[in-house]
KEVOSE-883344 format. One record per residue (C-alpha): x, y negated, z negated. Coordinates in steps of 0.25 Angstrom, whole numbers, always signed. Layout:
BEGIN
      xx      yy      zz
       X       Y       Z
...
***
This chain:
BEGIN
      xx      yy      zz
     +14     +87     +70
     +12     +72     +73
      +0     +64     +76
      +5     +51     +83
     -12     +48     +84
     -14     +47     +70
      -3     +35     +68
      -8     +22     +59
     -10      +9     +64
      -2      -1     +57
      -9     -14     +55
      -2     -25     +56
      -2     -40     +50
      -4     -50     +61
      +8     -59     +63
      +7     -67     +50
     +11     -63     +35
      -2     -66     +29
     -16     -64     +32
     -30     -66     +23
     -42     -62     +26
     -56     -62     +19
     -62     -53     +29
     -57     -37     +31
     -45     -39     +42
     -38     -28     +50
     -25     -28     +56
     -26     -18     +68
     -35      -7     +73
     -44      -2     +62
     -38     +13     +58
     -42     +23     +46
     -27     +22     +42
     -17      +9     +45
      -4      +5     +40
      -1     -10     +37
     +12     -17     +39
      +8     -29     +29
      +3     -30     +14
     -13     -32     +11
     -23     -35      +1
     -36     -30      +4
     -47     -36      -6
     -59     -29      -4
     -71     -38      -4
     -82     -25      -4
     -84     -10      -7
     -81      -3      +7
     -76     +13      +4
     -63     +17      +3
     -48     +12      +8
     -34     +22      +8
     -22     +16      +5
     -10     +24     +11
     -20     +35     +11
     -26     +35      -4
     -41     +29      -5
     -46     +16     -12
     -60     +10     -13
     -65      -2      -6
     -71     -10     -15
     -73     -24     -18
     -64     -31     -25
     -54     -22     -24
     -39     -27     -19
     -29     -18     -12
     -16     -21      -8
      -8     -14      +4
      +9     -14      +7
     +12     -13     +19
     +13      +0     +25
      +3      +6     +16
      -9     +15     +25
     -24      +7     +24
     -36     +16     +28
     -47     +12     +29
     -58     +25     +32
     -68     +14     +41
     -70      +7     +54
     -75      -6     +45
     -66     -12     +35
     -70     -16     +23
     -71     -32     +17
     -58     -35     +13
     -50     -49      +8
     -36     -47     +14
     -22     -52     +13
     -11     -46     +21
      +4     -51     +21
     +17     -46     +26
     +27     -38     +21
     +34     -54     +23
     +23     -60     +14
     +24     -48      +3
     +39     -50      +3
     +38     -65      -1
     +28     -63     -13
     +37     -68     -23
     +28     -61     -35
     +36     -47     -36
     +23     -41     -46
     +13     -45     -34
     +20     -36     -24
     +19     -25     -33
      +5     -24     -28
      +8     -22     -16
     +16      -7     -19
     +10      +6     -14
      +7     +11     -27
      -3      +0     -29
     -13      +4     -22
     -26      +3     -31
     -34      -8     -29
     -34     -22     -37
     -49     -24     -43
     -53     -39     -42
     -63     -41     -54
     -76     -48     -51
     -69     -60     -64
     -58     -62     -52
     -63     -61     -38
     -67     -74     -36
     -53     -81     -40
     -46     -70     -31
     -57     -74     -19
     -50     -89     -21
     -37     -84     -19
     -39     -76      -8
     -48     -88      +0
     -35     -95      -3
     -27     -85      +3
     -36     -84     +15
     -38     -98     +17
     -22    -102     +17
     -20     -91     +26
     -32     -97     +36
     -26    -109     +36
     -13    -113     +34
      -6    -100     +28
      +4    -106     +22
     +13     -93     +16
     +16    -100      +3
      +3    -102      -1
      -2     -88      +5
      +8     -83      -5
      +4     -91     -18
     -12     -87     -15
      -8     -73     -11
      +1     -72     -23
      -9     -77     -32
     -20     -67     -27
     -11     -54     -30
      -6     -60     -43
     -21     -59     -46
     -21     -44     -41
      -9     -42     -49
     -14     -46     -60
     -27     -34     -58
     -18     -25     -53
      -9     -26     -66
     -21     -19     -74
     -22      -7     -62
      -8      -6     -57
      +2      -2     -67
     +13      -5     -58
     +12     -20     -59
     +12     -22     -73
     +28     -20     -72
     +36     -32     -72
     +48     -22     -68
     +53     -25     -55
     +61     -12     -57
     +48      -4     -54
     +45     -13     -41
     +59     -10     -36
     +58      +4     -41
     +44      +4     -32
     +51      -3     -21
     +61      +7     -19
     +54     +19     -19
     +45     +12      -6
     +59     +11      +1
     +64     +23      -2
     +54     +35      -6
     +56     +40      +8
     +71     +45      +4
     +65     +52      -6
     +73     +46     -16
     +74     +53     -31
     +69     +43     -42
     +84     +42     -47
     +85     +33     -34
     +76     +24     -36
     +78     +23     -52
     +94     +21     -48
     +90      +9     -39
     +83      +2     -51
     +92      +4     -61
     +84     +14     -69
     +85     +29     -73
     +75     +36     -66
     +67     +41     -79
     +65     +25     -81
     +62     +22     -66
     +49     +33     -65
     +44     +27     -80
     +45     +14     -73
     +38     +17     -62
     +27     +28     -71
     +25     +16     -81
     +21      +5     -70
     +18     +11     -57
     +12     +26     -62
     +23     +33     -52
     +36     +40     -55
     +47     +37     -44
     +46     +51     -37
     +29     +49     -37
     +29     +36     -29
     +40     +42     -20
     +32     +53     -18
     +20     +45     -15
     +25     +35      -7
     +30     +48      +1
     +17     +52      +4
     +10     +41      +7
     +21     +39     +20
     +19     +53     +22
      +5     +50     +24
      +7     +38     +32
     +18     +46     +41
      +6     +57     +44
      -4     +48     +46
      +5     +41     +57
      +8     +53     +65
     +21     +46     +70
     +30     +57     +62
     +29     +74     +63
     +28     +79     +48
     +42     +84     +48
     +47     +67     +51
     +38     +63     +41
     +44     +74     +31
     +59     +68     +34
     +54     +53     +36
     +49     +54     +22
     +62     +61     +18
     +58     +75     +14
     +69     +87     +19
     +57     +95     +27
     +43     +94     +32
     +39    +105     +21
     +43     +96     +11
     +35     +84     +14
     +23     +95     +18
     +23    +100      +4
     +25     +85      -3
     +15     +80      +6
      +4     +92      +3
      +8     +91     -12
      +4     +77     -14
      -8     +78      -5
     -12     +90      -4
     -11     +91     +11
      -1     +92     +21
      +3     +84     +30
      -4     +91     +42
     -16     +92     +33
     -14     +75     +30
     -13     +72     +44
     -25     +80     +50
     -33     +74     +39
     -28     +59     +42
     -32     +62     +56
     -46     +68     +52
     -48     +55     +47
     -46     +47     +58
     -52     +55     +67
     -65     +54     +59
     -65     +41     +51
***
């Protein structure tokens, strides 16, 4: 069955490839779920509940840094938003960071927040009044790049300590992670992506377990769901397109997958999602 009523607005960055703000900002019509067609840092500047990133909650809390790729599904469960510092960019502006470790933290699996200690906050409040006041007034991109730079070298640097996947200098793993974005849809074995890299597949997943606490076949599983989740949410597709849009044979396949992994099918998923629009 499909629900057409139940697709998510995408919000959209205004015709520029940078914006900062000091104030919360939305992009469109405020909605329970939204899709974003640009990369963002929200920095929360106090405690407001809880947030879901592609469907999995996080606090709000103050001090707490998140970044979101684009395409990724924001929730927020409330009609106000919560204070926020932000800085969004376009998939142009991402592209031309020439610090390859900085867009590491921008990949899906990272989605945990940065902590800013208390020893910190103020010299990452100069940065971003930089950052704000360039964009405000002359915007010159090069300079927008060195201050943004400089901020998510400091988030780097937090991150290190919290995210095991940025302390590898390996670019194989970046390509590795790369790969299985472009591809997980075809459902490719591990041996694929390995071959693609150069590496056995035993050393691929111990590559990928050291650093990024995945194998090859878990983040392609993962990734799997969460468009699943997406293409149920949207309401654009029947269950049976979903199946085949995500490469499974059936619709009994991607039923059992889907109920495995959340413990509900995707009937069950829908109805819920659009429980909780209906009563947010």
């Amino acid at each position: 069955m499909m629900m057409k009523h139940n697709e998510i607005p995408l919000h959209i960055l205004p015709e520029t490839d940078f914006l900062a703000s000091e104030k919360r900002i939305a992009f469109g019509e405020h909605a329970i779920n939204h899709r974003i067609n640009f990369y963002a840092i929200i920095w929360f500047t106090a405690d407001g509940g809880t947030h879901y990133i592609d469907f999995e909650p996080y606090p709000v809390r103050k001090n707490l840094v998140y970044l979101l790729a684009r395409n990724q599904i924001h929730s927020i469960p409330t009609n106000i938003l919560p204070d926020a510092r932000v800085i969004v960019f376009s998939s142009d502006f991402h592209l031309s960071i020439e610090e390859k470790e900085l867009k590491l933290l921008f990949l899906p699996i990272n989605k945990q927040a940065i902590e800013i200690p208390d020893e910190l906050e103020h010299q990452l409040n100069n940065l971003f009044s930089l950052i704000v006041l360039e964009y405000s007034t002359l915007a010159d991109n090069r300079l927008l790049h060195k201050y943004t730079s400089a901020f998510l070298t400091q988030l780097y640097r937090l991150a290190r300590h919290q995210l095991p996947v940025l302390l590898s200098k390996d670019l194989r793993l970046i390509r590795l992670i790369e790969l299985i974005e472009e591809h997980y849809t075809e459902q490719q074995p591990a041996a694929f992506y390995a071959r693609q890299i150069g590496l056995t597949t035993k050393r691929a997943n111990e590559i990928m377990k050291r650093y990024a606490a995945t194998t090859i076949g878990e983040l392609s599983y993962k990734l799997l769901l969460t468009e699943g989740k997406k293409e149920l949410l949207k309401g654009e597709k029947s269950i049976k397109e979903i199946a085949y849009y995500l490469g499974f044979n059936d619709q009994s396949y991607f039923s059992r997958f889907f109920r495995k992994r959340t413990g509900l099918t995707p009937q069950q998923f829908q109805q819920e999602l659009l429980r909780k629009v209906a009563s947010p």
